[in-house]
Structure formats: structure tokens, C-alpha cells
N, C-alpha and C positions, 0 to 999 in steps of 0.2 A: 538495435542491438540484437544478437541472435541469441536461442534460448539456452547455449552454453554457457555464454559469455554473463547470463541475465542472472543463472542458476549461482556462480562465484560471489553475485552482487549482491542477492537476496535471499537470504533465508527463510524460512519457515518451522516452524515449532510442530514438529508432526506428535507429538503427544496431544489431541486435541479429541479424544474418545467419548469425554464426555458434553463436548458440546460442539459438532463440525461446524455451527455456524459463527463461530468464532475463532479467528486465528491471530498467532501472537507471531510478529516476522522480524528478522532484523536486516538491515541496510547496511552493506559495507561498500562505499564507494570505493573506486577505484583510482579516481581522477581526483588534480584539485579541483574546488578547495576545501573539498570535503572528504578528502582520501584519508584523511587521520582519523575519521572519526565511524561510531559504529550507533547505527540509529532505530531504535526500537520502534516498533508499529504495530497498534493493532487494525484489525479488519473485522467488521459487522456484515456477517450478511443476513440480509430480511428474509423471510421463507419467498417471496415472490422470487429474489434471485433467477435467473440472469433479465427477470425484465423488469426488474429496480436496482439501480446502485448499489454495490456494498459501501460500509461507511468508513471511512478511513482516518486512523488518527493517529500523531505522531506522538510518540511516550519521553521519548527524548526532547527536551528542548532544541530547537534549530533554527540559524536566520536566515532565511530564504522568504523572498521574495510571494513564492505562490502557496508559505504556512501560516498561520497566524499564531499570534503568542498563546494559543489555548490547543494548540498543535493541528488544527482544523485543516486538511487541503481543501484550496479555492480553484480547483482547473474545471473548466468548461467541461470535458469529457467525462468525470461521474456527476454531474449535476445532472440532476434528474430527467430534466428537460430534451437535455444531450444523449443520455442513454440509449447505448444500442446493446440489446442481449447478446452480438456477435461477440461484443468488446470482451475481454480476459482481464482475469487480475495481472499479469503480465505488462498485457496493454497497457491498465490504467494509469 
């Protein structure tokens, strides 16, 4: 997805003055079968940031496959392990 196309899909909460390592974002698919729906998220980043993970978690309830019902994402790519500082929030 190109970062036009990325910017439509996600939002960000740029009132965040008093604390940048926290972000509040919201998700608006595009596609189904989640086109109807608009999904809150927030993001943790640790001061180590970009060479630890930020923490990602879904505010919205969602059934998918890679969230868990405590809104947790499970993808390879910010597990700690997996982490590359090249990687973007974008990316993740």
C-alpha cells in the first residue's frame, strides 16, 4: 500500500503535546470485511524506540485472526525478536 493510499486508512491523533510517546490512531478500512467499521488504536513507544518495538493495542473490539480478545496484536514483525529499527509505524 503506498503512503497516500496508507494516510486515508489511518489516522493519527496529532494533539499528543503532552506525552509524544503515546499515540491514539484510528483505522478505517477500506475493503471488506472490515470496510464498515472504524477501529481505535493505541501505540506505546518505549524511549529505546526504534531499537524496541512500540506496543500496539486495539481499543475497539475486533475478530481477526492475528488480535486477541484483550485487543493484543500477535504478528512476527514487532515481536521483539523480529525487530528491525529500519521498520515504521507504517510498516508494522
Amino acid at each position: 500500500m503506498n503512503e497516500e493510499a496508507m494516510l486515508s486508512v489511518f489516522k493519527i491523533d496529532a494533539n499528543q503535546e503532552e506525552n509524544l510517546f503515546e499515540w491514539n490512531g484510528l483505522i478505517l478500512p477500506t475493503s471488506p470485511p472490515y470496510s464498515q467499521g472504524a477501529f481505535k488504536l493505541h501505540i506505546e513507544f518505549c524511549p529505546e524506540f526504534p531499537f524496541k518495538p512500540p506496543k500496539l493495542l486495539f481499543k475497539t473490539p475486533i475478530y481477526h485472526p492475528n488480535i486477541d480478545e484483550k485487543g493484543q496484536i500477535c504478528l512476527p514483525l514487532i515481536a521483539p525478536e523480529n525487530w528491525k529499527p529500519a521498520t515504521t509505524v507504517p510498516n508494522s
